[in-house]
N, C-alpha and C positions, 0 to 999 in steps of 0.2 A: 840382279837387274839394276842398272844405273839409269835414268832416265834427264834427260838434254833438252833444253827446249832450243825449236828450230830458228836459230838467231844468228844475224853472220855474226856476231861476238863469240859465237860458239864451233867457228867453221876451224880454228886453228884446232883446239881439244877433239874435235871430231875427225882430224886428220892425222893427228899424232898416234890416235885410238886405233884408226885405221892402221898407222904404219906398226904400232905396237902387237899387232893379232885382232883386235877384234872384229869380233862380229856385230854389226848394226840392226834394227830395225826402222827400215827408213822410208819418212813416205815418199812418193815419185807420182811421176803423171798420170800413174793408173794407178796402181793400192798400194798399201804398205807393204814393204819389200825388205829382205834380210840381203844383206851388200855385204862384203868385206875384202881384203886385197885378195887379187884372182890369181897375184901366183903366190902367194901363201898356202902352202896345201893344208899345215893342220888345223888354217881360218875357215877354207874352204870342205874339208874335213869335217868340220863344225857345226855347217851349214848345214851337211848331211845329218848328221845325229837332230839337232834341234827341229827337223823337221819329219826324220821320219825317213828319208826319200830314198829309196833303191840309187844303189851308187851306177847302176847300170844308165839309168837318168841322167843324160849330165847336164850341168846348169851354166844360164846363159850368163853373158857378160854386157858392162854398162861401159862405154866410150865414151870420150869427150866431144867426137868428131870423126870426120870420114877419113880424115889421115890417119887416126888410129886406128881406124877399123882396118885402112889398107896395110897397117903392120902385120896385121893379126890374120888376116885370109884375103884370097882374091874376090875380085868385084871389078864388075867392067863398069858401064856409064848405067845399062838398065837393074841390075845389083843395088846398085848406089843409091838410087831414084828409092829403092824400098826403105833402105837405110834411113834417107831421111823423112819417112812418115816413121815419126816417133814412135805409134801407137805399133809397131811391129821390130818383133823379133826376129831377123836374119839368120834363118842358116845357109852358110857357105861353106866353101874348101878353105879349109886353114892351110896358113903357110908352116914353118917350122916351129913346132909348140915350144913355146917361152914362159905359160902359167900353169897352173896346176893342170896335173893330166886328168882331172876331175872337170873341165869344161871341155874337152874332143871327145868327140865322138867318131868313131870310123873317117880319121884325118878331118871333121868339119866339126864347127865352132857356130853356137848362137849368138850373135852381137845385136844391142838396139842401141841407140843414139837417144835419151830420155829428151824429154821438153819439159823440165821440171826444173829453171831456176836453181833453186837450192842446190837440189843434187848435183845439177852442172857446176855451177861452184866449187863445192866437193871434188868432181872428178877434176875442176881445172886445178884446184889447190894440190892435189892427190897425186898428179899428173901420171896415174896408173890404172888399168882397166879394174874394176868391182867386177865380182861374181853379183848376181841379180836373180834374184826369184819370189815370187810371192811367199808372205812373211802370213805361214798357216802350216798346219801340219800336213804331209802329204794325205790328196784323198777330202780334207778339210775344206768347208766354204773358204775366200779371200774376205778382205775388212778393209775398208776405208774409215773406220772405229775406233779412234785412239782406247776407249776404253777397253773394248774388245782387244784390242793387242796389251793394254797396260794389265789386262786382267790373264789372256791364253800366254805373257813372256815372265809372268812373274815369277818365276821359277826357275827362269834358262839365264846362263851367264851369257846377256848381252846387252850392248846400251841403244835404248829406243829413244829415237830423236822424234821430240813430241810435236808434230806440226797441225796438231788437231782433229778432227775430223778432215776427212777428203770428199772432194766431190763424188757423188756414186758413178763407181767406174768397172772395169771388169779389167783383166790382169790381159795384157800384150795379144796380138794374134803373131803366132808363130808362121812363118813361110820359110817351107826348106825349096833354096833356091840352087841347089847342088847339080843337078841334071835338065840343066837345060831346061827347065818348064817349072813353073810353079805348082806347089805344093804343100795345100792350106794342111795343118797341121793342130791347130788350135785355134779356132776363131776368138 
């Protein structure tokens, strides 16, 4: 375990980190989150071991923006509208898989668009989609806790970028928005 404090003086080493393999633990607009580049398989790989998580699960993805997101799956204008309420994660029809086959699911992909400064940053410096998931073991509460995460990562090879405690928050509300009608999935 490496540990960053969250500083743009540190946005370049957390980017190289990223292009290097790693896996982050990183906060975001809802809890602290484990990120790392989304077509990297044995980062995203990673993801899975350190958490626990049935590989059948697949995990969502962080964009910079609605144009990435339109690389990655379709979305008409009422799609889009969801996209940009931060606090949700998108599931849609992917277009032709370009990252690890560890984020499709039966051809559809989860994307959210974060409101979290920092980490947009990151994805603009990055200029590539993150895997995103809450940074807990599957089954396990979420933490907005830096110590809680300095204490549950102390033993996993990743680097946790320290941004303090978070406001108390709850992890993304999932909408699969695949057939025509919404379909709350995780509030």
């Amino acid at each position: 375990m490496q540990t960053i404090k969250q500083d743009k003086i540190n946005i370049g080493k957390i980017v190289a980190a990223l292009k290097n393999g790693a896996v982050l633990v990183c906060p975001t607009d809802t809890v602290y989150g484990l990120v790392c580049d989304a077509s990297n398989e044995k980062s995203v790989e990673k993801i899975f071991e350190i958490k626990k998580r049935d590989k059948s699960k697949p995990l969502g993805i962080f964009v910079k923006d609605i144009k990435a997101a339109k690389k990655l799956a379709f979305a008409d204008k009422n799609q889009e509208s969801f996209l940009k309420d931060n606090e949700i994660t998108a599931i849609l029809k992917a277009k032709k898989p370009v990252l690890s086959e560890l984020v499709y699911k039966n051809k559809t992909i989860g994307i959210r668009i974060p409101n979290y400064k920092f980490l947009n940053l990151i994805l603009e410096k990055f200029n590539k989609p993150l895997v995103q998931t809450s940074a807990n073991i599957s089954g396990k509460e979420t933490t907005v806790k830096i110590k809680n995460i300095l204490k549950q990562f102390k033993t996993q090879e990743v680097i946790i970028v320290d941004g303090g405690d978070l406001p108390k928050n709850k992890p993304s509300t999932i909408i699969d928005l695949t057939n025509n009608n919404i379909n709350i999935l995780r509030k």
